[in-house]
C-alpha positions, 0 to 999 in steps of 0.5 A, a space after each residue: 500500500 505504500 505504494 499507492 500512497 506514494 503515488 498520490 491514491 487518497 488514503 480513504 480509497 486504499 484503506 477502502 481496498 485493502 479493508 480497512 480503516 484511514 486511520 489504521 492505514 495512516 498509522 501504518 503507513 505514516 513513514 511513507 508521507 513522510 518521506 514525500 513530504 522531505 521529497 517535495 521539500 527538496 523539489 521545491 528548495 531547488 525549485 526556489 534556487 533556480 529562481 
Protein backbone atom coordinates (compact mmCIF):
# COMPACT_ATOMS: atom_id res chain seq x y z
CA UNK A 1 0.00 0.00 0.00
CA UNK A 2 2.93 2.34 0.21
CA UNK A 3 2.82 2.34 -2.71
CA UNK A 4 -0.43 3.74 -3.63
CA UNK A 5 0.08 6.48 -1.10
CA UNK A 6 3.24 7.09 -2.57
CA UNK A 7 1.79 7.56 -5.98
CA UNK A 8 -0.96 10.25 -4.59
CA UNK A 9 -4.01 7.22 -4.10
CA UNK A 10 -6.23 9.22 -1.08
CA UNK A 11 -5.60 7.21 1.93
CA UNK A 12 -9.65 6.80 2.45
CA UNK A 13 -9.86 4.69 -1.49
CA UNK A 14 -6.60 2.43 -0.08
CA UNK A 15 -7.93 1.94 3.41
CA UNK A 16 -11.50 1.03 1.31
CA UNK A 17 -9.28 -1.58 -0.94
CA UNK A 18 -7.38 -3.16 1.49
CA UNK A 19 -10.40 -3.32 4.11
CA UNK A 20 -9.64 -1.13 6.46
CA UNK A 21 -9.87 1.97 8.08
CA UNK A 22 -7.95 5.54 7.13
CA UNK A 23 -6.89 5.90 10.47
CA UNK A 24 -5.36 2.31 10.83
CA UNK A 25 -3.79 2.74 7.09
CA UNK A 26 -2.47 6.47 8.45
CA UNK A 27 -0.68 4.59 11.46
CA UNK A 28 0.83 2.12 9.48
CA UNK A 29 1.64 3.62 6.67
CA UNK A 30 2.66 7.36 8.02
CA UNK A 31 6.58 6.92 7.17
CA UNK A 32 5.65 6.51 3.77
CA UNK A 33 4.02 10.54 3.76
CA UNK A 34 6.74 11.21 5.35
CA UNK A 35 9.36 10.52 3.05
CA UNK A 36 7.04 12.50 0.00
CA UNK A 37 6.80 15.37 2.09
CA UNK A 38 11.14 15.52 2.65
CA UNK A 39 10.92 14.84 -1.16
CA UNK A 40 8.51 17.75 -2.13
CA UNK A 41 10.78 19.80 0.11
CA UNK A 42 13.87 19.14 -1.73
CA UNK A 43 11.90 19.87 -5.16
CA UNK A 44 10.82 22.87 -4.07
CA UNK A 45 14.21 24.00 -2.33
CA UNK A 46 15.83 23.56 -5.79
CA UNK A 47 12.90 24.91 -7.18
CA UNK A 48 13.36 28.41 -5.32
CA UNK A 49 17.18 28.23 -6.03
CA UNK A 50 16.57 28.00 -9.95
CA UNK A 51 14.90 31.47 -9.40
Amino acid sequence: MRILIAEGVVVTTVAKIIGDTPEMVMKVYAYSLDDEELRATKILSSLIKLK
